[in-house]
N, C-alpha and C positions, 0 to 999 in steps of 0.2 A: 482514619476515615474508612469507613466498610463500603461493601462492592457498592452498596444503591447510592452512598454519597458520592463514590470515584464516578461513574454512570452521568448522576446529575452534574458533576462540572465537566464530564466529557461534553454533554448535550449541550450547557450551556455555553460552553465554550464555540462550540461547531454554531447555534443560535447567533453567536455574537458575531464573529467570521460573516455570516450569510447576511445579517444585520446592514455590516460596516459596506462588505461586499457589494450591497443593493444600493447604497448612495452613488449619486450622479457622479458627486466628486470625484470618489474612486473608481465607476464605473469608463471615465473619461481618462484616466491615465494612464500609461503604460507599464505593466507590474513586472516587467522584466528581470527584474531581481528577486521577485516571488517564489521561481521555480529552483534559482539556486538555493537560495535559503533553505526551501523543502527538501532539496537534496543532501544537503549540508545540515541538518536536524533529522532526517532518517539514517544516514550514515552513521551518526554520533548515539540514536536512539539503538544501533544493531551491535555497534561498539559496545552500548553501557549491555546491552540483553549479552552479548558474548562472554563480558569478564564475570557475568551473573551466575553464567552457568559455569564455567572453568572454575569459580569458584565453590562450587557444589559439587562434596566430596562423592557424593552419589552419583551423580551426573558421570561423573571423568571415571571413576569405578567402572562403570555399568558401560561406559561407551560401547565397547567391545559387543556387547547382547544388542544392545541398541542401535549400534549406527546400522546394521544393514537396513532393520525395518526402518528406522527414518531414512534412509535413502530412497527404499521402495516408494515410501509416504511421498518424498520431496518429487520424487521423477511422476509419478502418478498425479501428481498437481500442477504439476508445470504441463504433462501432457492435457489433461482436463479442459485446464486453461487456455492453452492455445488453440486447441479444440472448438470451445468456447466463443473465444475472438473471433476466429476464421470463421464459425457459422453466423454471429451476430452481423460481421463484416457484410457475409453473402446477403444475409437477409437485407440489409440496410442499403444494399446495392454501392458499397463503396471498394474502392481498390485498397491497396494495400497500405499508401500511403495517407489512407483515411477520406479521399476524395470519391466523389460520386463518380461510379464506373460510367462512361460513354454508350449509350444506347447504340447497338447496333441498326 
């Protein structure tokens, strides 16, 4: 499958999700096992990406050149990010815990 077909069943897939998502029936019950699931299939998705790259005789060569910039890269995104949050947070007027701050 090439990128425009992998794209089109990403789409369609997220379509169908928002679909199911928008029925009353689903909309009315509690998906409390939704969120482990998600956790439990990203996990499993960083596990198969890890053995991908250890298995990439170039990758595990090269680490040595490579980890510092991807370190930079990683700690610069995570700063960005947070950054990010905290300013969306302020504008939105919510506290930390995601609740609307208390007007003085």
């Amino acid at each position: 499958m090439g990128t425009l077909g992998s794209l089109l069943l990403y789409l369609g897939v997220i379509i169908l999700g928002i679909i199911l998502g928008s029925q009353k029936k689903v909309r009315k019950r509690k998906l409390s096992w939704l969120s482990k699931l998600q956790t439990i299939i990203l996990v499993l998705l960083i596990f198969a990406l890890g053995v991908e790259i250890g298995a990439d005789e170039r990758v595990i060569s090269s680490l040595g050149t490579i980890g510092v910039s991807a370190l930079v890269i990683t700690l610069m995104a995570l700063a960005g990010s947070v950054a990010a949050v905290w300013l969306v947070r302020r504008l939105m007027g919510l506290d930390k815990k995601g609740r609307e701050r208390k007007k003085q």
